[in-house]
VOBA-302264 format. One record per residue (C-alpha): y negated, x negated, z negated; residue number from 1. Coordinates in pm, 1 decimal. Example, Ala and Ser with C-alpha at 12.3 -4.5 7.8 and 13.67 -1.06 7.14 Angstrom:
BEGIN
        py        px        pz  resi
     450.0   -1230.0    -780.0     1
     106.0   -1367.0    -714.0     2
# end
This chain:
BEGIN
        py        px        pz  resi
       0.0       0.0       0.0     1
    -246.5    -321.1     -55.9     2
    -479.5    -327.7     233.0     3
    -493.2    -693.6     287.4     4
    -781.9    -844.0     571.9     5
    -669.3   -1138.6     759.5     6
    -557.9   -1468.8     609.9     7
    -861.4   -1637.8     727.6     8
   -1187.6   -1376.3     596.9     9
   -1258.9   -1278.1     258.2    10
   -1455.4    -930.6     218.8    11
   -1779.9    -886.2      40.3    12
   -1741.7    -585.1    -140.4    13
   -2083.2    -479.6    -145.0    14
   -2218.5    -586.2     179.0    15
   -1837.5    -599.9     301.0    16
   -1851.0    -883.5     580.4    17
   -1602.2   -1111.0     607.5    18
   -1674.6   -1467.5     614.1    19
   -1520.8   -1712.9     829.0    20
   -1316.0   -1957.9     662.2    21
    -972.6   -1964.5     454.5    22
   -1138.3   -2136.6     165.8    23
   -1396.3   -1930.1     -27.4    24
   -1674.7   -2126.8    -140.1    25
   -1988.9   -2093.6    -439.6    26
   -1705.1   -1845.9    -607.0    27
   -1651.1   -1580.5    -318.0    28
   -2079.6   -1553.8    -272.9    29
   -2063.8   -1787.9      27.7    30
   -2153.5   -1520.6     291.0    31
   -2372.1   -1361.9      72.8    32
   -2607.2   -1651.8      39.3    33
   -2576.7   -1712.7     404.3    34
   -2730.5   -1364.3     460.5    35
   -2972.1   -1394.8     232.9    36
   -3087.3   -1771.2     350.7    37
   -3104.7   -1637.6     697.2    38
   -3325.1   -1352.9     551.5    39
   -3549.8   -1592.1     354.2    40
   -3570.3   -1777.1     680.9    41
   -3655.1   -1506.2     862.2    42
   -3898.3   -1370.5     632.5    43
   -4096.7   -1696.3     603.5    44
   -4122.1   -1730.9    1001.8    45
   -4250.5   -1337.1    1008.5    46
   -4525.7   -1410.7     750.8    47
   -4612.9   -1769.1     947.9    48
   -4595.2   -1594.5    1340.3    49
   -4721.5   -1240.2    1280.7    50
   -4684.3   -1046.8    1528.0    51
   -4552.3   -1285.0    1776.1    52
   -4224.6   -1268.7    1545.9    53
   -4150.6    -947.7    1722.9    54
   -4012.2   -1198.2    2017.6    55
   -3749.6   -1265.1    1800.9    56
   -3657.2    -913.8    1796.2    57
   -3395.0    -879.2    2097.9    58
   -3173.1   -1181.0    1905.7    59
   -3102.0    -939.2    1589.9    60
   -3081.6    -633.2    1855.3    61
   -2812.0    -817.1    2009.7    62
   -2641.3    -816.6    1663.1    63
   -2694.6    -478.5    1609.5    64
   -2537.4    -368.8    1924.2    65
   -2201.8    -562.4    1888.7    66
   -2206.1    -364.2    1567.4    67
   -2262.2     -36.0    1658.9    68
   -1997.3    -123.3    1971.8    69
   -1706.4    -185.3    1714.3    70
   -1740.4     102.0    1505.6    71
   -1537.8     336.5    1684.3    72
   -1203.1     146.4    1739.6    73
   -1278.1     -12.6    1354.5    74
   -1295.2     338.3    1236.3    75
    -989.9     493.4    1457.7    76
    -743.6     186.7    1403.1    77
    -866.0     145.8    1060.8    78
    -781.4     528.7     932.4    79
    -534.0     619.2    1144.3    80
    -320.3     301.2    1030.0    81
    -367.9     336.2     663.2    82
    -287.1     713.3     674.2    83
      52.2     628.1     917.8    84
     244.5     389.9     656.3    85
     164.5     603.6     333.1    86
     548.9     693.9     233.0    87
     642.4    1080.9     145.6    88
     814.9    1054.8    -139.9    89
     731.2    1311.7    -411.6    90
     681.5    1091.7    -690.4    91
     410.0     944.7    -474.4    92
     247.1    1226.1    -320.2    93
     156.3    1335.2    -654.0    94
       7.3    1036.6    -763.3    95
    -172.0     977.9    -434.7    96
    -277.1    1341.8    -465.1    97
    -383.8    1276.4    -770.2    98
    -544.9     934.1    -747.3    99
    -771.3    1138.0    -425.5   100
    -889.9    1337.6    -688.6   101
    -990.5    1075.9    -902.0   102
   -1209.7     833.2    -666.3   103
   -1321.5    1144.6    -541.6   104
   -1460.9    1277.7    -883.0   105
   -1578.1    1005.6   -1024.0   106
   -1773.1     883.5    -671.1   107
   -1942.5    1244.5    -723.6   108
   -2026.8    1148.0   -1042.4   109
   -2172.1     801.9    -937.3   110
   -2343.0     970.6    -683.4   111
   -2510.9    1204.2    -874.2   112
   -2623.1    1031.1   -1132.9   113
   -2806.1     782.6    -875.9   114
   -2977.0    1103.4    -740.4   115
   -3104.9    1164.0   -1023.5   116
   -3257.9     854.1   -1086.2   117
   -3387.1     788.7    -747.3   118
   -3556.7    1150.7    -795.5   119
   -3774.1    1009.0   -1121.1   120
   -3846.4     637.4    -974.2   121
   -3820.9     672.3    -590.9   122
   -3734.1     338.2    -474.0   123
   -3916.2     259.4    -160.3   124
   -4259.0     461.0    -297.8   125
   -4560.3     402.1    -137.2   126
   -4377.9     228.2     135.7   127
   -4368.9     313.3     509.2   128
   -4235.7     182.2     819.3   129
   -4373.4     339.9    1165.6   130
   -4036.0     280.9    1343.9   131
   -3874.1     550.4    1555.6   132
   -3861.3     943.7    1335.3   133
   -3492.1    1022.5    1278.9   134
   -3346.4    1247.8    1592.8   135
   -3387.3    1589.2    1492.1   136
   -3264.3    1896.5    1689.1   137
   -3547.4    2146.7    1789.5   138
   -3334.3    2439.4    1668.4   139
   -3036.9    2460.8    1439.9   140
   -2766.3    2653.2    1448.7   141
   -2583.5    2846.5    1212.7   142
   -2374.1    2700.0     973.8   143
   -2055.9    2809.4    1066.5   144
   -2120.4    2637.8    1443.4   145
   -2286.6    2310.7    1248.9   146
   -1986.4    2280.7    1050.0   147
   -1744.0    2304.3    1375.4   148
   -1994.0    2072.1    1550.5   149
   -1980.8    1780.9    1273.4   150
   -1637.4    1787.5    1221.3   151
   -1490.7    1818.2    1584.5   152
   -1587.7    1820.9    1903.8   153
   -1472.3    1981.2    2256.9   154
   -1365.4    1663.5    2450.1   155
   -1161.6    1341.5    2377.6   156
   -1449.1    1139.6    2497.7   157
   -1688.4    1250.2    2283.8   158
   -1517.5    1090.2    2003.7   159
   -1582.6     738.5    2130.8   160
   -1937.7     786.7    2024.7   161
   -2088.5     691.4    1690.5   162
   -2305.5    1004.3    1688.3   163
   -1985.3    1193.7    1593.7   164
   -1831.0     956.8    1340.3   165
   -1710.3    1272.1    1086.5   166
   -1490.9    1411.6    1438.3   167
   -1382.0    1064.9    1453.4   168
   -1228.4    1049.7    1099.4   169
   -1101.0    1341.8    1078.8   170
    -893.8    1297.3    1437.0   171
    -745.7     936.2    1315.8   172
    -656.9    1078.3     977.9   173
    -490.3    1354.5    1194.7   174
    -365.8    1093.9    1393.3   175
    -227.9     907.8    1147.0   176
     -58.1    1198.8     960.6   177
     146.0    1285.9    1270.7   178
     244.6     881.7    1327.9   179
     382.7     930.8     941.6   180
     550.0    1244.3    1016.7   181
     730.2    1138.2    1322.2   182
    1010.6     943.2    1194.7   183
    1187.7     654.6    1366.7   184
    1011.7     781.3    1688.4   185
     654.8     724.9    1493.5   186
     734.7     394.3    1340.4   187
     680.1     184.5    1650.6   188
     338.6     322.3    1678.7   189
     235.9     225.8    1288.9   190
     342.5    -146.0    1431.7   191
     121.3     -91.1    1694.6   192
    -169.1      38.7    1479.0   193
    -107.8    -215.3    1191.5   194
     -98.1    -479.6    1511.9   195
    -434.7    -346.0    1676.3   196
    -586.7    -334.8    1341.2   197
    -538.0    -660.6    1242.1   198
    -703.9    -733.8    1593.8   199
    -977.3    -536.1    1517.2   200
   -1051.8    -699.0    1201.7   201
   -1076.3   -1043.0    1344.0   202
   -1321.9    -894.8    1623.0   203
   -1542.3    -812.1    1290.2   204
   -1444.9   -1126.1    1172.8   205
   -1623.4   -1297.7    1492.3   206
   -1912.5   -1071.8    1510.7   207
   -2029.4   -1169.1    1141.4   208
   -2054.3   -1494.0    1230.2   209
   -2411.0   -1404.6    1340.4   210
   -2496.2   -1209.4    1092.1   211
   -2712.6   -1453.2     900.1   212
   -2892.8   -1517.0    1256.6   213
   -2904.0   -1184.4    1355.0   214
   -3060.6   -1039.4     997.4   215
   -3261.5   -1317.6     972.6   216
   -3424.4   -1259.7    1298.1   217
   -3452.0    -842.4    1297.6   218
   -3607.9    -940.6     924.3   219
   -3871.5   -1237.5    1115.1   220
   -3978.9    -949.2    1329.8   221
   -3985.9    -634.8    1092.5   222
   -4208.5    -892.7     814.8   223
   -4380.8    -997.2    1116.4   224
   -4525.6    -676.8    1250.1   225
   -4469.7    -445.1     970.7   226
   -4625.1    -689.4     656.4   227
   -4446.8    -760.1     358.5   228
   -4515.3    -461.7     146.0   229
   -4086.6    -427.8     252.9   230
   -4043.9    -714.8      55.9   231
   -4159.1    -576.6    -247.3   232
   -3958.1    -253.9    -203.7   233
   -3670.6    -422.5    -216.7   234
   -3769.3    -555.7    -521.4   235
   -3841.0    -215.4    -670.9   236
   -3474.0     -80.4    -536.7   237
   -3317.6    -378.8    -750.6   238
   -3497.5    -314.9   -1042.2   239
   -3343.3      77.4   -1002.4   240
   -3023.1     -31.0    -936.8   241
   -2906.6    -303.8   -1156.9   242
   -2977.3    -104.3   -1511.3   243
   -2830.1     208.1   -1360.0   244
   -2523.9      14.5   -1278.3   245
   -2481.8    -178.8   -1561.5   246
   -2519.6     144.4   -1791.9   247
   -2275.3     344.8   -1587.5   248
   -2054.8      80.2   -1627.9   249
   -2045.2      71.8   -1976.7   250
   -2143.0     488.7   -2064.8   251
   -1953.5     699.9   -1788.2   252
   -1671.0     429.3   -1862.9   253
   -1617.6     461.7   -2171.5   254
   -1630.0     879.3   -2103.4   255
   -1344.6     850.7   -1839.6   256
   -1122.9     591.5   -2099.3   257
   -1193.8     851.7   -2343.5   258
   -1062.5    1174.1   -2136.7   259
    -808.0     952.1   -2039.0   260
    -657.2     854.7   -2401.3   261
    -898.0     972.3   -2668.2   262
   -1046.7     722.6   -2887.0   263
    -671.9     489.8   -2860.5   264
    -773.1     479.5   -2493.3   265
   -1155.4     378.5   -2522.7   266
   -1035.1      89.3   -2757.2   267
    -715.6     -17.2   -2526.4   268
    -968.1      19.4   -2203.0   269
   -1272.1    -211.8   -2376.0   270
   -1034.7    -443.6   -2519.6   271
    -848.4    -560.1   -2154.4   272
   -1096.4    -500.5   -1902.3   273
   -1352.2    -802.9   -1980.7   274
   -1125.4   -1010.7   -1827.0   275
   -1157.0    -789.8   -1488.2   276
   -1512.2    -776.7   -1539.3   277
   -1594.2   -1173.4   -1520.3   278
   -1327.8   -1203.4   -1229.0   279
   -1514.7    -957.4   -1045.9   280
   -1868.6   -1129.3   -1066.4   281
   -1757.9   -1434.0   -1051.0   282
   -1557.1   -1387.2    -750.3   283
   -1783.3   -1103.4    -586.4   284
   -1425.1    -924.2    -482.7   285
   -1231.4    -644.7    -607.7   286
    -909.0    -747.8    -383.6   287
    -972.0   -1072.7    -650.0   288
    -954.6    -920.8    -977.0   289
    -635.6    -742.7    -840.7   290
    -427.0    -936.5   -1057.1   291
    -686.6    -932.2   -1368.5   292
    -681.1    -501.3   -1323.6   293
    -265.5    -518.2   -1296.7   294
    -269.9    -697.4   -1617.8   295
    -515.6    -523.8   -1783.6   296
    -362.5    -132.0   -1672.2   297
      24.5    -285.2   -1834.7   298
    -148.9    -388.1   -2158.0   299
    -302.0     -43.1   -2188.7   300
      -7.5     125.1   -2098.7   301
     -37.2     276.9   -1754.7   302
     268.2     335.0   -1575.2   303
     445.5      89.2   -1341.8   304
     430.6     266.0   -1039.7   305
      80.0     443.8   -1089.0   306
     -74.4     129.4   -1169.4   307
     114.2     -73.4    -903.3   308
     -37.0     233.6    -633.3   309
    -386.7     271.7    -813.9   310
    -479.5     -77.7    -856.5   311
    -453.5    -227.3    -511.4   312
    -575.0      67.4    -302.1   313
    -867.5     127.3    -598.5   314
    -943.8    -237.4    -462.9   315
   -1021.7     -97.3    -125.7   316
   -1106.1     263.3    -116.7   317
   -1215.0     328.0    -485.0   318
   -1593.7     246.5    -481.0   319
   -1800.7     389.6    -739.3   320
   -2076.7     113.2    -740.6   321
   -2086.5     172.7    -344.7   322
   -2127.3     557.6    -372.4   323
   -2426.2     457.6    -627.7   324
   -2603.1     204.4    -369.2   325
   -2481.5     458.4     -90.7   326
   -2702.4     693.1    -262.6   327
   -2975.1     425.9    -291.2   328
   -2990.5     315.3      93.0   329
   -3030.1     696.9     189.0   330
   -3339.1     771.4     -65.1   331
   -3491.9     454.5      32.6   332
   -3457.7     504.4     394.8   333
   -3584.6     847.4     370.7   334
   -3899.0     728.9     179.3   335
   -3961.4     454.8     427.1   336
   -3944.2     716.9     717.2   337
   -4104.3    1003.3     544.7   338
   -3795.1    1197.0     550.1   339
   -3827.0    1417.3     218.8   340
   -3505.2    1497.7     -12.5   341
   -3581.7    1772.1    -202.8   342
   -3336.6    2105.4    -126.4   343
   -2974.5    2131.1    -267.0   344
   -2831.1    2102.3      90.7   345
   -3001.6    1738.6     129.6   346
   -2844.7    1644.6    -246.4   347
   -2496.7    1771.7    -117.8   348
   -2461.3    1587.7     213.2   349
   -2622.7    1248.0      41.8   350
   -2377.0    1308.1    -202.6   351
   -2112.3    1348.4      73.3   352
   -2230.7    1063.8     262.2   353
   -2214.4     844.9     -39.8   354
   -1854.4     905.2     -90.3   355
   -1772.0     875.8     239.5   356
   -1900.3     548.3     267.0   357
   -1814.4     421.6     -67.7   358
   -1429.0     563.9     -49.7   359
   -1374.6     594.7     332.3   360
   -1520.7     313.6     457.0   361
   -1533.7      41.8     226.0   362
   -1152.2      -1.1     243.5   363
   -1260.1    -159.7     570.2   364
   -1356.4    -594.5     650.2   365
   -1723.5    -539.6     680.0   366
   -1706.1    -217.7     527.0   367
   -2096.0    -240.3     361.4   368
   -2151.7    -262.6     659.4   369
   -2010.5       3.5     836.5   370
   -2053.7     255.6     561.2   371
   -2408.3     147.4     638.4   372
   -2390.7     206.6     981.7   373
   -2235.5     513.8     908.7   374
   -2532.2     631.3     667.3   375
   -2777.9     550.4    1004.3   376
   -2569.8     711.0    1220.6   377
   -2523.8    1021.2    1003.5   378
   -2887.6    1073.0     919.5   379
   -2993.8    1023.7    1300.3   380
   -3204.1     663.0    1188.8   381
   -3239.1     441.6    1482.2   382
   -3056.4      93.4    1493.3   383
   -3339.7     -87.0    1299.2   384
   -3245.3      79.8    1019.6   385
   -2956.5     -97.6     972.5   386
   -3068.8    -441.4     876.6   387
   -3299.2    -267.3     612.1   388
   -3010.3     -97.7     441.9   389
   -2763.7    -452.4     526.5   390
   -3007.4    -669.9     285.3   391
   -3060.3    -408.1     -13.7   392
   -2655.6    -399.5     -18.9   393
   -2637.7    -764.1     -30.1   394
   -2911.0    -771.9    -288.8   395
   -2694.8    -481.2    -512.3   396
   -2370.0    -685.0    -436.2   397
   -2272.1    -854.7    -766.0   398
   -2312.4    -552.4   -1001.0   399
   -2170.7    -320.7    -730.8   400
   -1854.6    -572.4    -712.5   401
   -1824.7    -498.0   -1118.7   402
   -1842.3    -132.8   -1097.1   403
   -1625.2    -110.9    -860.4   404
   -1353.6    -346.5   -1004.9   405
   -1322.1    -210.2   -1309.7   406
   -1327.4     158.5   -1231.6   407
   -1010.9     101.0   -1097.0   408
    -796.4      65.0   -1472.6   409
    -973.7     346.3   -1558.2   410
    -867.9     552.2   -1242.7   411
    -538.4     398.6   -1338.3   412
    -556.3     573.4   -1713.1   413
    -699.1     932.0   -1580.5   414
    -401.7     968.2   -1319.9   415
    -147.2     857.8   -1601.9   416
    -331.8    1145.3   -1813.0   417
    -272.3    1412.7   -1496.7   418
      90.0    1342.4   -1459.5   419
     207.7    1205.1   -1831.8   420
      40.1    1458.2   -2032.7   421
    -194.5    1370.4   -2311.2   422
      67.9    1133.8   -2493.0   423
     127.0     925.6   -2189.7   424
     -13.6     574.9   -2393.7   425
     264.1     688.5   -2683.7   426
     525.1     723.8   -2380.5   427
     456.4     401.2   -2250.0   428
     529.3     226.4   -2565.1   429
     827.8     408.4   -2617.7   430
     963.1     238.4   -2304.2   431
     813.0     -82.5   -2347.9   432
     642.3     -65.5   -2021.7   433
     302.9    -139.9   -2227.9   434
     454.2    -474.2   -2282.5   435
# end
């Protein structure tokens, strides 16, 4: 069930690009600080050139385009693979149904509680960028014809577009269901898939090699002609995020390790997962502090087999710290374009958005980055959007990496609650599996 990227990338979390390179260097943060020295760069040559920066501008469209190119097959392969080779036993279609609810509840939650905040200390106030107005249509349509229209669409082609990217995922996790629930006959088609993804990844792989380059020079042009009041938006949306993180790491936490085992299970959960937590920032990867969660989940008592299923696809699709930058990209984007978020239908899709990118797509090498995409592409921003949301993920990175980490042991203890009953810690220790 471990989603593993090729031997020779490691995955951001946050950001989610995969570096070049077997050998991680500066503790898993190598790419990071390659972004972010190509941004500096970049930044420093817009505030020097001015407006002739914005010659620079076709190299980081040319980045932006190979992007945008290798969505689709990333997306299809991607989903549809994952969703072929899940097994159907019982035993573990209840705890995958059950472990769905979980990263789906508690990404809500994350969610949520980032709207809130975002609604008191907007993160990109006062700050505007006069780039292209997000696509609108003239008229909508009902609902029932908006809902068909986001979710499907009336010709196979259509799908290979990003501007239907919710058609998309639902056809490969179609796709992938019927690959899983053709037998034999199926099996040489989840080779294929697992084969074509692994391809996939590697053409991500090469693309992100110019991602310092690329950023650095969309950033040289958008300092350039836009000023750097950006700058110091960014600085604002750090400020917003890293307290919000930090406490919903340690408050909503301790709320789940509490519904999951009472008081026993707040004291089991705060006692192993420090461990986790330094892997996690030290190595800025939640595939990393795999081992540190497996540990952590026996001591406290979770089950073998839940644990064994929860921890190493938590690592990959389980993304709480994503849905709350998810949440932060979209408010600053929409103060930056003027794009108010104020009714209970704009909370609901940000909300859905955010898990979607946080769950969905951060499974995925480059994953920040495509659930980034997929925020642009969603919300009808143009392309140079997408290096303003690719920085403020890199910025969030190491506290995202934490929350994300360690919610997984506690996803771990919640779906042991749902299918042990309240005395699943006692039931562990009767069979030693605690040990």
């Amino acid at each position: 069930m471990e989603f593993k990227p090729a031997e020779d990338t490691y995955e951001d979390e946050e950001s989610g690009a995969p570096a070049p390179g077997k050998r991680r260097w500066l503790g898993g943060y190598g790419f990071l600080l390659s972004v972010l020295i190509g941004i500096a760069i970049g930044c420093v040559v817009g505030i020097v050139a001015g407006k002739q920066a914005e010659k620079l501008k076709p190299i980081g469209d040319l980045f932006l385009n190979l992007l945008f190119t290798v969505v689709v097959p990333l997306v299809f392969v991607s989903i549809s693979s994952a969703v072929a080779s899940v097994a159907g036993l019982a035993r573990l279609g209840r705890i995958l149904a059950a472990m769905l609810v979980v990263f789906v509840v508690t990404g809500a939650i994350s969610s949520c509680v980032m709207l809130g905040v975002t609604a008191v200390f907007p993160p990109a106030k006062g700050a505007r960028i006069e780039l292209k107005k997000p696509e609108k249509p003239a008229e909508s349509p009902p609902l029932a014809e908006q809902l068909v229209n986001t979710f499907t669409v009336s010709d196979f082609p259509a799908l290979l577009s990003k501007k239907n990217m919710l058609a998309l995922i639902v056809f490969s996790m179609l796709f992938g269901m019927a690959v899983a629930l053709s037998g034999e006959a199926g099996q040489d088609v989840a080779r294929w898939l697992n084969a074509l993804t692994h391809v996939v990844f590697k053409l991500v792989a090469l693309i992100m090699y110019a991602a310092p380059l690329g950023l650095g020079a969309y950033f040289a042009y958008l300092v350039g002609v836009f000023g750097p009041d950006l700058l110091g938006s960014y600085a604002r949306a750090m400020a917003i995020y890293y307290p919000v993180a930090f406490i919903y790491f340690f408050v909503f936490y301790t709320i789940y390790s509490g519904i999951a085992g009472g008081a026993s299970g707040i004291r089991r959960y705060w006692k192993e997962i420090p461990t986790a937590m330094f892997t996690s920032l030290a190595t800025g990867s939640s595939v990393a502090t795999i081992p540190a969660n497996l540990l952590a989940s026996e001591r406290i008592g979770v089950p073998r087999d839940i644990r064994e299923i929860i921890v190493p696809v938590g690592a990959t699709i389980h993304m709480d710290g994503s849905c709350l930058s998810a949440i932060l990209k979209i408010t600053f984007l929409a103060a930056l374009f003027n794009m108010p978020l104020n009714t209970l239908d704009a909370y609901a899709i940000a909300v859905g958005v955010a898990i979607l990118s946080g769950t969905v797509m951060a499974g995925i090498p480059g994953g920040g980055f495509m659930g980034e995409l997929l925020i642009a592409t969603l919300y009808g921003f143009p392309p140079e959007a997408l290096p303003v949301l690719a920085v403020l993920g890199t910025l969030v990175d190491p506290p995202a990496t934490m929350v994300n980490s360690t919610g997984d042991t506690v996803a771990g203890m919640l779906v042991a609650r749902i299918l042990e009953g309240r005395k699943w810690m006692e039931k562990a220790a009767g069979t030693g599996d605690s040990a």
